[in-house]
N, C-alpha and C positions, 0 to 999 in steps of 0.2 A: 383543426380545419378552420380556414378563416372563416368571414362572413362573407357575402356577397355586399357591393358597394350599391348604398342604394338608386333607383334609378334617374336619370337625367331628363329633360325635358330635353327637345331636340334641338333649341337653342341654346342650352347651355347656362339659362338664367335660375332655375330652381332642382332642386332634387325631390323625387317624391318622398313621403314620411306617413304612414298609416292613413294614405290617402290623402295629404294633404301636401301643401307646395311651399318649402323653406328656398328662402333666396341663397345662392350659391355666391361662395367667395369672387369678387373681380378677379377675370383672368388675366386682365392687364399689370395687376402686380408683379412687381420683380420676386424673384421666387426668392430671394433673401429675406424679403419685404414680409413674405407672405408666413416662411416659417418662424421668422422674427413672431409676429402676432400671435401665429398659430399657439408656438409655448406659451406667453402672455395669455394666452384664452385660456388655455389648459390648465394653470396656474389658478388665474382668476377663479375659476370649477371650484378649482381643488380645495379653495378660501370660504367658497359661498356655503359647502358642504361642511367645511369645518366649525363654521361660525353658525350655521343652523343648530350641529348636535352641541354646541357650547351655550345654545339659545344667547349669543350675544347681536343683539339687531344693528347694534351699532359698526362692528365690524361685517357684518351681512352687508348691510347695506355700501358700504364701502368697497366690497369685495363686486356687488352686483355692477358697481358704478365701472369697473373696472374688465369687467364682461364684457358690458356698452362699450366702454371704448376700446377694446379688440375688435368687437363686431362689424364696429362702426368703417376703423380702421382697414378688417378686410372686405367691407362692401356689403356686408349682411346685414346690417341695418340703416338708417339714417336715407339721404337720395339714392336712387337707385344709380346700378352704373353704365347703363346701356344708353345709347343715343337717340333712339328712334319715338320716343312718348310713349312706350305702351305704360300702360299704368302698371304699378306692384299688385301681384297676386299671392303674396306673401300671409301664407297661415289657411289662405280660401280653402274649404275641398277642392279639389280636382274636377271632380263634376260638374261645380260651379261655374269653369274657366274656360277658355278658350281652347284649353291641351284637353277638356273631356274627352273627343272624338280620338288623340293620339293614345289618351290611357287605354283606350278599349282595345286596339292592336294588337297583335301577338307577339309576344318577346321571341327576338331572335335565340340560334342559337345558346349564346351566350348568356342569356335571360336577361337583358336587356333590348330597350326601345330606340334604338338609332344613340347609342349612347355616345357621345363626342370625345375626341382627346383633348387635354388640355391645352395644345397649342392651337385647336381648331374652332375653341370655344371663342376668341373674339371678332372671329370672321361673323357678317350677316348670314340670318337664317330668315328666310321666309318663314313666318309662324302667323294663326290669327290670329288676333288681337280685337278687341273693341276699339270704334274708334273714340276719340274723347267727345266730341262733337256729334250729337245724333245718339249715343252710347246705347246697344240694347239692353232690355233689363235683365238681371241675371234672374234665371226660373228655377225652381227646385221644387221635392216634393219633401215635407215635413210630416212627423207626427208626433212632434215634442213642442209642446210652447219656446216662446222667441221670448228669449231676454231683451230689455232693455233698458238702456242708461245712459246718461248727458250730462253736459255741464260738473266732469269732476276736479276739473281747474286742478290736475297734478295730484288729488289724491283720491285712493283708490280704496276702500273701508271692507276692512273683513267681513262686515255685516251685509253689505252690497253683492261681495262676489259668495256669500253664504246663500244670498237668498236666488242669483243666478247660476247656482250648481241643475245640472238635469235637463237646460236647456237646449233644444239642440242647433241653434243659432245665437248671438248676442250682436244686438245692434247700437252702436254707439252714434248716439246723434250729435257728437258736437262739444267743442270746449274739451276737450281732452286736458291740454295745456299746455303752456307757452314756452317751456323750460329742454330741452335736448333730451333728458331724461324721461320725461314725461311720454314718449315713445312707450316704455314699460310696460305703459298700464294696458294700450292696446294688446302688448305682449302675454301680458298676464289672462286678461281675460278670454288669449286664445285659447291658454290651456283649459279652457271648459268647454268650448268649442269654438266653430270659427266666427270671424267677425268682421262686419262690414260698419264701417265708418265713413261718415259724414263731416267734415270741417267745419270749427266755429271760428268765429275772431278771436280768440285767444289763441289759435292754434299758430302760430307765427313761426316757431323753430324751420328747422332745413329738412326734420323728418316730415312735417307737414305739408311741403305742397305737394305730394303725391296725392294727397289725400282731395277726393271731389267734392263738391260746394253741393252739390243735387247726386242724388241716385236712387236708381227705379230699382223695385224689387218683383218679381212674382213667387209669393209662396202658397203653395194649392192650389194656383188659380186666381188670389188675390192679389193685385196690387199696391204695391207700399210705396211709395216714394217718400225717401229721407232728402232734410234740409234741416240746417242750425236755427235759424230764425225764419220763423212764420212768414216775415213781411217780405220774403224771399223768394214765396210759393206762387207759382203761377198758375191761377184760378182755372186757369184750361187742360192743365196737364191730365191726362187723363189718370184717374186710379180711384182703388178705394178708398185708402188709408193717405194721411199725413200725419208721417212721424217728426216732433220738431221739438226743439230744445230752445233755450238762448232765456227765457223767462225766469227759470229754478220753479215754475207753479206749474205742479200735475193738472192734467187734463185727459180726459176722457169723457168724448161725447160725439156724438153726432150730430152734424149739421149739413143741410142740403145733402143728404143721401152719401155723405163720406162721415170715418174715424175722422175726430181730429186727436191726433194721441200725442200730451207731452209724460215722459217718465218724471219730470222732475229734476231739480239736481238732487249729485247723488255724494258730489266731494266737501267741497267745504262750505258748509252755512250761510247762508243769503239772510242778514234780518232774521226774524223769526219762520222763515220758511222750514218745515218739515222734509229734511232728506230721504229719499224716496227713488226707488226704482219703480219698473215697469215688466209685465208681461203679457204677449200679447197671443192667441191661439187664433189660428187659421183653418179651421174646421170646414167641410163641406158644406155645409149649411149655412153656418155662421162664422160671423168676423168679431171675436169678441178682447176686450183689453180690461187690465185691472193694475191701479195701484200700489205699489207695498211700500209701507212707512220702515225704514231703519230705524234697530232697536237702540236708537242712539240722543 
């Protein structure tokens, strides 16, 4: 017996996945185009898996490179392929997003939620969306500490995403990096959970301008607002927290009645700066942050 196809958002831009929202292949591909790739991805899999159980990284990493650019290719990573500016919700919960109110709906017969054909998928759909301008902040309720990490200029340290296992968000402030590939890391650090990201200057490639310069969070009831650089932060905004990066120098303190929180950098070595992640807990009571040196 097959499997069931998992389900579609009503637009036709993501599929759901254990609750979360992977971007769906462009529907505007020529279907040659698309199966072209499709093997190329399947391929690329077949590689990544063979060169893990051969513990050879160097053909891994070749193989992964190769992933990307299928991906890329059929619209599942890199710019988004829709016209209208909503921002990518790609890896978010569902909860988090704009489609929460359409996940809670009852699957039709079919068990599925208004699920689209593929020739209907590149018509307009009315869906919300946040707008860019004004953007509300996404609210949730947590009860696992919030990773977090910045400035890893393209690389990503086993000892980093060791010490961000168990979290059950991971917020990346910023400087991710410059490079097409460097996409990954966001990628990577979804599979521990999901993750909101912040833009640095370094962040330049074509995956990055999706990515927002400011964003508000509420978690518990706290306010966080993420930015790369401090000097960016507008003294009025309102919140508890600023999470901010762009320095590579941890911080943790309060001042005037807010966190100010930097994680540090976490990728390649600034001077003698100490590489260093963040965690931060969002407690009823309390707003409290701490941070952890890489055993490196």
């Amino acid at each position: 017996m097959s499997s069931a196809p998992p389900l579609t958002t009503p637009d036709g831009r993501y599929i759901v996945v254990r609750g979360h929202l992977w971007r769906c292949t462009n529907p505007a591909l020529p279907e040659a185009e698309r199966q072209h790739w499709v093997k190329k991805l399947m391929q690329a899999r077949r590689e990544v898996g063979q060169a893990k159980r051969a513990q050879d990284t160097a053909a891994e990493r070749d193989a992964r490179a190769r992933v990307d650019e299928a991906k890329r290719a059929l619209g599942e990573r890199g710019p988004v392929w829709w016209q209208d500016d909503a921002p990518d919700y790609t890896q978010c919960k569902i909860e988090n997003t704009p489609y929460a109110e359409w996940s809670k709906t009852p699957l039709t017969p079919s068990g599925m939620r208004g699920r689209r054909t593929r020739e209907a998928l590149a018509a307009p759909v009315s869906c919300p969306a946040f707008a860019r301008n004004g953007m509300k902040p996404h609210c949730m309720d947590l009860d696992a500490p919030i990773g977090v990490i910045a400035d890893t200029h393209g690389t990503l340290r086993d000892e980093a995403l060791s010490m961000l296992e168990g979290c059950g968000l991971i917020l990346h402030l910023g400087d991710v990096g410059s490079r097409d590939r460097d996409e990954a890391i966001i990628e990577r650090l979804g599979e521990l959970a999901p993750v909101y990201t912040v833009r640095g200057n370094v962040d330049t490639a074509d995956w990055a301008e999706r990515l927002p310069w400011h964003l508000d969070l509420r978690v518990n009831g706290w306010r966080l607002h993420l930015v790369h650089d401090l000097a960016d932060f507008d003294a009025a905004t309102a919140c508890d927290a600023v999470l901010h990066g762009h320095s590579h120098k941890a911080r943790n303190e309060w001042r005037d009645g807010r966190l100010l929180f930097n994680s540090g950098g976490a990728g390649r070595r600034r001077f003698s700066l100490p590489l260093t992640v963040g965690k931060l807990w969002c407690d009823e009571a309390a707003l409290r942050g701490a941070i952890l040196h890489l055993p490196v």
